[in-house]
C-alpha positions in Angstrom: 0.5 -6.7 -30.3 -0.8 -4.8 -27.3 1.4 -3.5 -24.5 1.8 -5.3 -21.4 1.5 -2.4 -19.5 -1.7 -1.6 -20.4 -3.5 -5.0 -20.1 -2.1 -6.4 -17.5 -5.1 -8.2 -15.6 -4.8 -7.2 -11.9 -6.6 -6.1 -9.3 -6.7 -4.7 -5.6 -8.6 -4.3 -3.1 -8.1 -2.7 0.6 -9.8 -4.0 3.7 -9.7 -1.5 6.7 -10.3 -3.6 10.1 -11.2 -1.0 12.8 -10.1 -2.9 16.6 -10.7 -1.9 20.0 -7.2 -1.9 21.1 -7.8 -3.5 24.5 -10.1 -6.8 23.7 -9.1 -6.7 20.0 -12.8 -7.2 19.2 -13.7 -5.8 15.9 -15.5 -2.4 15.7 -16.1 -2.0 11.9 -15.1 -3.4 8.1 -14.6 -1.0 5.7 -13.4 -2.8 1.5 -13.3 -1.3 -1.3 -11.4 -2.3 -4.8 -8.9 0.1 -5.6 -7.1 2.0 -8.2 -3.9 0.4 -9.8 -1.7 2.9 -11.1 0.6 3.0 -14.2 3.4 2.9 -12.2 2.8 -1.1 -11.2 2.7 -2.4 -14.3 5.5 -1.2 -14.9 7.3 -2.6 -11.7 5.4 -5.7 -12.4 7.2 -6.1 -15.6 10.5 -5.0 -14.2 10.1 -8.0 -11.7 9.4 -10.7 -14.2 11.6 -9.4 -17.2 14.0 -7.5 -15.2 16.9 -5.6 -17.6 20.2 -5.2 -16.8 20.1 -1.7 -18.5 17.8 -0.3 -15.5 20.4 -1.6 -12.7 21.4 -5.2 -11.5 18.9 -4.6 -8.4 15.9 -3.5 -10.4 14.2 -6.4 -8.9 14.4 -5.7 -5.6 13.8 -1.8 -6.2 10.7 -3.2 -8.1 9.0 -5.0 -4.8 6.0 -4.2 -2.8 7.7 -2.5 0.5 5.3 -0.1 2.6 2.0 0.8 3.2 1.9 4.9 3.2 -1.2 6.5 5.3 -2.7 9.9 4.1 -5.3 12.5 4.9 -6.4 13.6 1.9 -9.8 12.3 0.2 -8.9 13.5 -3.6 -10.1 10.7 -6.1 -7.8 8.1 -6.8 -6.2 7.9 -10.5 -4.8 5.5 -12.3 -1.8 8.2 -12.8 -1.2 8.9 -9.3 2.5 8.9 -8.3 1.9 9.6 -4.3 -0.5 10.3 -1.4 -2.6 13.8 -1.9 -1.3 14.2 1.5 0.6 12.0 3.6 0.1 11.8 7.3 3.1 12.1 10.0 2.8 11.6 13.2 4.5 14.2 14.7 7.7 14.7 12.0 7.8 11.5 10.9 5.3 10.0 8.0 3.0 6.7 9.1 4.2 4.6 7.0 4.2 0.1 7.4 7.2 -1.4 6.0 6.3 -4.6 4.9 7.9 -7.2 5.8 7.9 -10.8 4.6 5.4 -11.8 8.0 3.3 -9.1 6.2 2.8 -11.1 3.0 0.5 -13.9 3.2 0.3 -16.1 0.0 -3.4 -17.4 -0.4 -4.8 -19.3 -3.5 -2.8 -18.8 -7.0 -2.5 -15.3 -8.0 -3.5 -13.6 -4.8 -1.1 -11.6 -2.1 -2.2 -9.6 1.3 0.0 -7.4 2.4 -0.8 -6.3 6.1 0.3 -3.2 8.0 -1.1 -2.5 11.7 -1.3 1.2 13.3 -1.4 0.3 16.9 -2.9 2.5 20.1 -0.3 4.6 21.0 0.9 5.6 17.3 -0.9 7.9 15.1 -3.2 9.2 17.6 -5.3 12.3 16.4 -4.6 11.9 12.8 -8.2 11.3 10.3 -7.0 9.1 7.5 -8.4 9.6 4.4 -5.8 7.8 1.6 -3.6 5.3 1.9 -0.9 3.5 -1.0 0.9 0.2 -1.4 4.5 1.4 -2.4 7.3 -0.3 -3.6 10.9 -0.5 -2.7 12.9 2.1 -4.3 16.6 2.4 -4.3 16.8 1.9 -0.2 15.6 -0.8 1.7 13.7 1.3 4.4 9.7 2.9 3.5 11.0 6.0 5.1 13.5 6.9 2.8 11.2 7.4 -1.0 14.0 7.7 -3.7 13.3 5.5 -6.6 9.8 4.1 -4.8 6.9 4.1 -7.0 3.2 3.5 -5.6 1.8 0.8 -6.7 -1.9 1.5 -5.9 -3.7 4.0 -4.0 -7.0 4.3 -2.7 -9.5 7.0 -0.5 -11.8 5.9 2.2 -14.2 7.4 4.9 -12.8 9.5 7.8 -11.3 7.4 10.0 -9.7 9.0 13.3 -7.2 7.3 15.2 -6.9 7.5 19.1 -5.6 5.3 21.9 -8.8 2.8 22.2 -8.2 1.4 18.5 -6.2 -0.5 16.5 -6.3 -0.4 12.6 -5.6 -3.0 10.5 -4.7 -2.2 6.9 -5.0 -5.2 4.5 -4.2 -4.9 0.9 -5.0 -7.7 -1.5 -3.3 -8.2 -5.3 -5.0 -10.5 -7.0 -3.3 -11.4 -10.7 -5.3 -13.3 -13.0 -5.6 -14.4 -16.7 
């Protein structure tokens, strides 16, 4: 018998929508499939066989909560346990809680999960990196205890300022 852990057929993908912030007209598409680290599968199994050893709300530690932006360009590894270098604006970190108006359901199997930077946030910062974290012990993405990233992945320079808006859509697709 082979692990769960190991074989567990999923995959994700992030879609970066680049907006000019005024007339909300695209500017560019950037997708790529990402890396899906160790870490999920193991929250993945924690949310369908939760057990009561690891805490009665092992579940809800266990579900995909923020979007984390970085600005590092280090390659992505399946054993990656957090950003290369996370990004703050100012002191605090950019980082999308995701709520359930963030999720969107589409066919069997598949989630996005959708995080917006708007025009006056993040303004100056070059993202580089960006991970799809899950809850952890508290239920706010900028407190981290217990949160484990789920997947992580690095994409082209992309420097905020006032004119845009950036879109962050992460799809998890499960299949069999």
């Amino acid at each position: 018998m082979t692990s769960i852990t190991a074989n567990v057929p999923i995959r994700g993908d992030l879609c970066i929508i680049r907006r000019d912030a005024y007339t909300k007209k695209v500017i560019s598409v950037w997708e790529k499939k990402n890396v899906i680290t160790y870490g999920a599968t193991t929250k993945l199994l924690h949310l369908l066989a939760p057990n009561t050893a690891l805490g009665a709300t092992i579940q809800e530690q266990s579900q995909i909560k923020s979007i984390r932006l970085g600005t590092d360009r280090s390659a992505p590894s399946r054993s990656d346990s957090d950003l290369a270098s996370e990004a703050a604006d100012g002191v605090t970190p950019v980082r999308r809680e995701l709520t359930d108006a963030d999720r969107v359901m589409g066919p069997s199997g598949v989630i996005d999960f959708i995080a917006v930077v708007g025009p006056t946030e993040a303004n100056g910062i070059t993202f580089r990196e960006a991970g799809l974290f899950t809850r952890g012990t508290a239920n706010d993405p900028q407190v981290t205890t217990g949160a484990v990233m789920f997947s992580r992945q690095v994409f082209p320079d992309t420097t905020k300022d006032p004119t845009i808006e950036l879109e962050f859509r992460w799809r998890i697709t499960f299949s069999v």
